[in-house]
C-alpha distance (Angstrom), angle and dihedral (degrees) to the residues before:
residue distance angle dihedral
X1 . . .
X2 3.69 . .
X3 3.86 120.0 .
X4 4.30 137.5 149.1
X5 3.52 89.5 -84.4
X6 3.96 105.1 45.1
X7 3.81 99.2 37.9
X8 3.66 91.5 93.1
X9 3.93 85.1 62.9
X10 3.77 93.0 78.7
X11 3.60 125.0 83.7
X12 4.07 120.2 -118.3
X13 3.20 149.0 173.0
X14 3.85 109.8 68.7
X15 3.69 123.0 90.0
X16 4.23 87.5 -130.1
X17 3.51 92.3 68.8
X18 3.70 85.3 60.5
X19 3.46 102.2 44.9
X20 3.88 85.6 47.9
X21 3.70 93.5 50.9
X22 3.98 90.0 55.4
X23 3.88 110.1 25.9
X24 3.95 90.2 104.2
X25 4.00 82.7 61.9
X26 4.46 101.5 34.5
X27 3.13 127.2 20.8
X28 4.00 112.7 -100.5
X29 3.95 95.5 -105.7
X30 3.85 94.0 41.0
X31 4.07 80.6 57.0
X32 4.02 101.3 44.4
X33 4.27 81.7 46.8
X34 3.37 91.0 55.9
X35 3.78 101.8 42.3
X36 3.62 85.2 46.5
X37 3.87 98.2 61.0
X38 3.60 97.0 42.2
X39 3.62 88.5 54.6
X40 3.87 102.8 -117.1
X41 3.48 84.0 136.3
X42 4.12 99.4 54.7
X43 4.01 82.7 42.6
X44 4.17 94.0 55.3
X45 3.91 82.9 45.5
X46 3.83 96.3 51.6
X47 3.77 96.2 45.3
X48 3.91 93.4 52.2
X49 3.79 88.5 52.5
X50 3.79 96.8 42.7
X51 3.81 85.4 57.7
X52 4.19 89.4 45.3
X53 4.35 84.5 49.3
X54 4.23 86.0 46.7
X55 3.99 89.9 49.9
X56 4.12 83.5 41.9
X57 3.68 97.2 49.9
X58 4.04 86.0 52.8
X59 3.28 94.2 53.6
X60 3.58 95.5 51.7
X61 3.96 86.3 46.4
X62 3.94 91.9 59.4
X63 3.81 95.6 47.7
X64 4.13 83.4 47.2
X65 3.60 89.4 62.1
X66 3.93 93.0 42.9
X67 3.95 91.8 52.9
X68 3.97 92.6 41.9
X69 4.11 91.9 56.3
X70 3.96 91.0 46.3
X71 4.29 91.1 49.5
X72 3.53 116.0 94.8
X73 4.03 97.1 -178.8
X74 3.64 108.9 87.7
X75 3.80 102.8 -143.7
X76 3.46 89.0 54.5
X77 3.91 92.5 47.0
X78 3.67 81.8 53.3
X79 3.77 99.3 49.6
X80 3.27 96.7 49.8
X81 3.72 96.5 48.0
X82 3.95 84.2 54.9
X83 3.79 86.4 49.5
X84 3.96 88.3 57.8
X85 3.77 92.3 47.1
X86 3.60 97.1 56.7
X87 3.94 85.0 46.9
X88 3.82 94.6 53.6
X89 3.92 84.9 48.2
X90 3.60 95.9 59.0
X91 3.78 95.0 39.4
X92 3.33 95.0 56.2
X93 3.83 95.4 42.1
X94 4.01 83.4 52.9
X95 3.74 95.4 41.2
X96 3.69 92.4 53.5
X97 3.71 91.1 51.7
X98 3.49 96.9 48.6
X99 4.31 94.1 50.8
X100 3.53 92.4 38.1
X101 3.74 115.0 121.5
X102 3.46 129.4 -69.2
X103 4.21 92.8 -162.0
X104 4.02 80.1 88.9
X105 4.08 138.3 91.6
X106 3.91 125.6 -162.1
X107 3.82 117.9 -76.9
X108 3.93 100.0 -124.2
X109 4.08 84.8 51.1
X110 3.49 96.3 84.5
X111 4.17 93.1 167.6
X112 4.09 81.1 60.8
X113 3.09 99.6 50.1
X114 3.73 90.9 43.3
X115 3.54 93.2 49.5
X116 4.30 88.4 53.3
X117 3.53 94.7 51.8
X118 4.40 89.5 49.2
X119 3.78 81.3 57.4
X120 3.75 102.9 32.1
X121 4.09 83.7 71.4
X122 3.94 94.2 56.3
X123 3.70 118.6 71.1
X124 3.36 96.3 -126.6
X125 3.96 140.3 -18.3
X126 3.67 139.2 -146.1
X127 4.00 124.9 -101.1
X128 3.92 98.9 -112.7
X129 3.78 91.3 -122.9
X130 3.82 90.4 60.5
């Protein structure tokens, strides 16, 4: 049964786990084809290095900090600690779009969304394969 609070339960994030969740309906290739020209693949690609840029970003953040406490010379303190501002910004901007929720569909799909809000009014549903 899929619901809000269960959804995160299910693995994600790799075209397989697609395929394998319809190959009783498509044949596997006709699946990866299709995946592939939408651009589910691109958009599994993107998210994994989003994450790898977030981790990045708070790397650079720590050693930002280090470097500040050793500077004596003030405008240098300062642009540095402007430096780690804009840093946190975009980290959190990123990090936020990377945990935000996956009970959601794009807002120019209007069939998705549709199709959420059919299900959002049900506790729960089954998978289709079940």
């Amino acid at each position: 049964m899929l619901n809000h609070k269960n959804i995160w339960e299910f693995r994600q994030n790799k075209p397989t786990l697609i395929v394998k969740d319809l190959e009783k309906y498509a044949p596997p290739e006709t699946i990866y084809y299709s995946l592939l020209t939408r651009g589910v693949f691109k958009w599994f690609v993107v998210r994994k290095k989003l994450i790898k840029l977030k981790n990045l970003w708070k790397s650079r953040i720590t050693e930002s900090i280090k470097q500040q406490r050793q500077l004596t010379n003030y405008a240098e303190k300062m642009y540095l600690r402007g430096y780690r501002r804009a840093l946190e910004d975009c980290r959190k901007e990123v990090r936020e779009l990377c945990h935000s929720q996956r009970w959601q569909a794009p807002s120019d799909d209007r069939a998705a969304q549709n199709y959420l809000d059919s299900i959002s009014r049900e506790v729960s549903i089954d998978r289709p394969d079940t």
